[in-house]
Short mmCIF file of the C-alpha atoms (twelve columns), coordinates in Angstrom:
data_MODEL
# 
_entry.id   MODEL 
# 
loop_
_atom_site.group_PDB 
_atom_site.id 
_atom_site.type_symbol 
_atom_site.label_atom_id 
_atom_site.label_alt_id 
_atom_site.label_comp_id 
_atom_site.label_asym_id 
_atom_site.label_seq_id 
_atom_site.Cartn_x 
_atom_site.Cartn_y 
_atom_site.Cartn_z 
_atom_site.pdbx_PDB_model_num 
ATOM 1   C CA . UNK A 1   -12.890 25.533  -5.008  1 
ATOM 2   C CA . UNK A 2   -13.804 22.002  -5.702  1 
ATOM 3   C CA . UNK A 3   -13.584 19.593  -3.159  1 
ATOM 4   C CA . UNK A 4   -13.832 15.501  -2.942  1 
ATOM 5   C CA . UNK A 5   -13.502 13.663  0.101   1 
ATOM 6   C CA . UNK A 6   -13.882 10.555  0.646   1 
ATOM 7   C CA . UNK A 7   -14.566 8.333   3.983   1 
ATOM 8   C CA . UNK A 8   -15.632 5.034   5.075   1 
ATOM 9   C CA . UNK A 9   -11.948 3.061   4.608   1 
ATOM 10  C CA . UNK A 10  -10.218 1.024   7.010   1 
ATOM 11  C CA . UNK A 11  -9.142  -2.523  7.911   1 
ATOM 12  C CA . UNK A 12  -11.496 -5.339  7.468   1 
ATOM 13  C CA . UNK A 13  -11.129 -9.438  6.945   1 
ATOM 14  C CA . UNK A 14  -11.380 -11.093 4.123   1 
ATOM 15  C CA . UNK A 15  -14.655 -11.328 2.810   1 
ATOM 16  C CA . UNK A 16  -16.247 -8.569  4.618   1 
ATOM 17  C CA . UNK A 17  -17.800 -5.547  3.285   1 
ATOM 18  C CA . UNK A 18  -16.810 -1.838  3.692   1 
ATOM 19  C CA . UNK A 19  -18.939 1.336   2.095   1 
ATOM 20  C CA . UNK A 20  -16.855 3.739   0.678   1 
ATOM 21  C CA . UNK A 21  -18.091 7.855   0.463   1 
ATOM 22  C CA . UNK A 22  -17.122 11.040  -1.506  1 
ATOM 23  C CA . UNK A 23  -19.049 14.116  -0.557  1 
ATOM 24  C CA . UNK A 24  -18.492 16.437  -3.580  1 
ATOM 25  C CA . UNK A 25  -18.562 20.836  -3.178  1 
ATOM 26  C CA . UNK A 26  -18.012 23.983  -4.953  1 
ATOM 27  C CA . UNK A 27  -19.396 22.165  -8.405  1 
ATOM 28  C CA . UNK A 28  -22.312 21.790  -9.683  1 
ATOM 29  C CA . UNK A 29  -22.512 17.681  -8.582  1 
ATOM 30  C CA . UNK A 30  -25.292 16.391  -10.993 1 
ATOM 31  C CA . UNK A 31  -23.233 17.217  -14.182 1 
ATOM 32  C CA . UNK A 32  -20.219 14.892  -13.361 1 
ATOM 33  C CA . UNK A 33  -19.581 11.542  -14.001 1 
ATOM 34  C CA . UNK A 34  -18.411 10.038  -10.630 1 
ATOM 35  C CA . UNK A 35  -15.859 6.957   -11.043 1 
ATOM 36  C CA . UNK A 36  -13.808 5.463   -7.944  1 
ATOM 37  C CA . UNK A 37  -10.001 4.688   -8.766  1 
ATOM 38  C CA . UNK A 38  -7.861  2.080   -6.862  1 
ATOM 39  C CA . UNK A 39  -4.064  2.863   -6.423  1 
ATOM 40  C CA . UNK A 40  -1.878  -0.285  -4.343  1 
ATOM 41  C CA . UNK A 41  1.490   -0.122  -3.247  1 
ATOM 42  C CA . UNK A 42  3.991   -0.033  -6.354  1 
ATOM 43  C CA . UNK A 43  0.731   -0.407  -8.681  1 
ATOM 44  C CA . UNK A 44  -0.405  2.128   -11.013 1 
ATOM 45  C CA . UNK A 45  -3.933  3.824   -10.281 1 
ATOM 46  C CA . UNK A 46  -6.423  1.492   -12.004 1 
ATOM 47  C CA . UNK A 47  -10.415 1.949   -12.556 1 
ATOM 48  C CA . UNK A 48  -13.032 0.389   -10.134 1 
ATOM 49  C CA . UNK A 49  -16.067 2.276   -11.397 1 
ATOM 50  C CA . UNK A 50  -17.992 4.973   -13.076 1 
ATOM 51  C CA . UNK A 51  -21.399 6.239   -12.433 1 
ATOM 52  C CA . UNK A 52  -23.460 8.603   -14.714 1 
ATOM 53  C CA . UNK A 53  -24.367 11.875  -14.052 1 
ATOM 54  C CA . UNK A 54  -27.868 10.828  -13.311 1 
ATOM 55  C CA . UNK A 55  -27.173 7.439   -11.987 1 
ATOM 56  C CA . UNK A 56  -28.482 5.719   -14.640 1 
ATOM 57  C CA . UNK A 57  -25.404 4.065   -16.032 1 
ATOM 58  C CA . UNK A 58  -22.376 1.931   -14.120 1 
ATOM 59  C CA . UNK A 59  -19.625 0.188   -15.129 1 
ATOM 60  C CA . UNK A 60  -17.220 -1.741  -13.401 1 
ATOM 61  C CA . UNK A 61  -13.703 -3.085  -13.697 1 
ATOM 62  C CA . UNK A 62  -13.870 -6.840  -14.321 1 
ATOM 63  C CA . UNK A 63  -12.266 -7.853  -10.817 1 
ATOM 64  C CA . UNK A 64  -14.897 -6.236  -8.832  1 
ATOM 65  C CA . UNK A 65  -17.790 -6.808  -10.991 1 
ATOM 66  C CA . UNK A 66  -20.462 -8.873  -8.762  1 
ATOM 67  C CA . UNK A 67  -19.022 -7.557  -5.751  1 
ATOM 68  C CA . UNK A 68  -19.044 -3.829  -5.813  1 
ATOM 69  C CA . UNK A 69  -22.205 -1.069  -6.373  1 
ATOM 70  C CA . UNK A 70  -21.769 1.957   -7.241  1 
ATOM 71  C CA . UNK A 71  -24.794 4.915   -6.697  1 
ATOM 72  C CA . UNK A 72  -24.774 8.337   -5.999  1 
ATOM 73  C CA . UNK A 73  -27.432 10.927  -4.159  1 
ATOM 74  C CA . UNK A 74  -27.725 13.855  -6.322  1 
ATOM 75  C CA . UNK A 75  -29.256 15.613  -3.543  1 
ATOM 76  C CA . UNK A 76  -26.228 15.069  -1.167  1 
ATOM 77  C CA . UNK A 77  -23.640 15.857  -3.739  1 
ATOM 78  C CA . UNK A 78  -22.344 12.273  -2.678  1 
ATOM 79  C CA . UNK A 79  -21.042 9.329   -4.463  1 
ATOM 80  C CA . UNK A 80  -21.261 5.979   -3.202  1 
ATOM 81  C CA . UNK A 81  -19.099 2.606   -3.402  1 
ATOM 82  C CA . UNK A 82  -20.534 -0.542  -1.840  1 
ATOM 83  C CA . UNK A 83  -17.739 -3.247  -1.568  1 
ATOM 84  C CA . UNK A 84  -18.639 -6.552  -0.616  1 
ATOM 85  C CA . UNK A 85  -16.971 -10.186 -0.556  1 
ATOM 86  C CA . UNK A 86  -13.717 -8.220  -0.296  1 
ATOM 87  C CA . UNK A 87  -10.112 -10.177 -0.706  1 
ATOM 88  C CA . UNK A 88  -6.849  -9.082  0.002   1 
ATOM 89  C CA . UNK A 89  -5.973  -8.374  -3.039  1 
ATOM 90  C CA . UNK A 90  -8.531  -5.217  -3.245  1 
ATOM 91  C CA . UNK A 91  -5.878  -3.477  0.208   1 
ATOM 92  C CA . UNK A 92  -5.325  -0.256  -1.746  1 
ATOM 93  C CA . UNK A 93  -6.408  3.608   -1.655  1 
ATOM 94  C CA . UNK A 94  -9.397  4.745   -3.187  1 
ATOM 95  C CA . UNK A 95  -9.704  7.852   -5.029  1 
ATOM 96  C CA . UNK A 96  -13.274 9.223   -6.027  1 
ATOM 97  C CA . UNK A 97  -12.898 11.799  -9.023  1 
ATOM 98  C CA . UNK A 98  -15.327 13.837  -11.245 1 
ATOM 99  C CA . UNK A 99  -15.364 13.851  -15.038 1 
ATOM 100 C CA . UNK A 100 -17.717 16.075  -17.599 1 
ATOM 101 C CA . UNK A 101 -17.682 12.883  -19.546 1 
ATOM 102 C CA . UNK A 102 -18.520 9.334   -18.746 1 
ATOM 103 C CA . UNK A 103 -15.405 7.146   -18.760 1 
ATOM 104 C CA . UNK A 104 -12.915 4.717   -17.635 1 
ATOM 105 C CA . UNK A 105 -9.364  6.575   -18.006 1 
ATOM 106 C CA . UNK A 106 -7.715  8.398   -14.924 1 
ATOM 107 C CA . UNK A 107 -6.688  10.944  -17.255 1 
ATOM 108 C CA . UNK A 108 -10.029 11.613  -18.622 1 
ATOM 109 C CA . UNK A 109 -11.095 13.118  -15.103 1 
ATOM 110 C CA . UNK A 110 -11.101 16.730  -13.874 1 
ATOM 111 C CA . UNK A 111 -11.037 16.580  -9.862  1 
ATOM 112 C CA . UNK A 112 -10.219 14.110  -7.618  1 
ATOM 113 C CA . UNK A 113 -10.589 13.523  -3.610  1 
ATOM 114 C CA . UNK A 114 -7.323  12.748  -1.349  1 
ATOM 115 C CA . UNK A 115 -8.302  9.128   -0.865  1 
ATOM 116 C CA . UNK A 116 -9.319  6.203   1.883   1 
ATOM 117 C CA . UNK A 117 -7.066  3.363   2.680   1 
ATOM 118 C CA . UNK A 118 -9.051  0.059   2.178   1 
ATOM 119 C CA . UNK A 119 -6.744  -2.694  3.965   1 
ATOM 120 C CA . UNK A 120 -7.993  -6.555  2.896   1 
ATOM 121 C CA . UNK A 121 -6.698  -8.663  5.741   1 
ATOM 122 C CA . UNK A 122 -6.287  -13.117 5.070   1 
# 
């Protein structure tokens, strides 16, 4: 049974930084893509990043380019999501979720975690 959960969210001020988590079982962790998803109130789910399976690619959504990293420790089946200079307007859960293939689409992925409430406060 594959399981994603993720850990690190909760309330912090505008600009500060928070570091997001998703410790990945029951698959095999260093064939999946790893990408982070943002849902907000009365928003659609949107894309934050991807990672590669190896680590060796990212990409980024263009309003947290600059400000977030994503990485990932093969060896602890865990994904990573640095977020830095954070605003208000980033207050949303974040999803982690696993994909065979490398890309940006929600629909694209195979597994995803339960999510962590990021809250942005002015």
């Amino acid at each position: 049974q594959v399981q994603l959960v993720e850990s690190g969210g909760g309330l912090v001020q505008t600009g500060g930084s928070l570091r997001l988590s998703c410790a990945a079982s029951g698959l095999t962790f260093s064939t999946y893509a790893m990408g982070w998803f943002r849902q907000a109130p009365g928003k659609e789910r949107e894309f934050v990043a991807v990672i590669s399976r190896s680590g060796g690619m990212t990409s980024y959504a263009v309003s947290v380019k600059g400000r977030f990293t994503i990485s990932r420790d093969n060896a602890k089946n865990t994904v990573y999501l640095q977020m830095n200079s954070l605003k208000p307007e980033d207050t949303a859960v974040y999803y982690c979720a696993a994909d065979r293939l490398y890309d940006t689409r929600a629909l694209s992925y195979d597994y995803w975690g339960q999510g962590t409430q990021v809250t942005v406060s002015s």
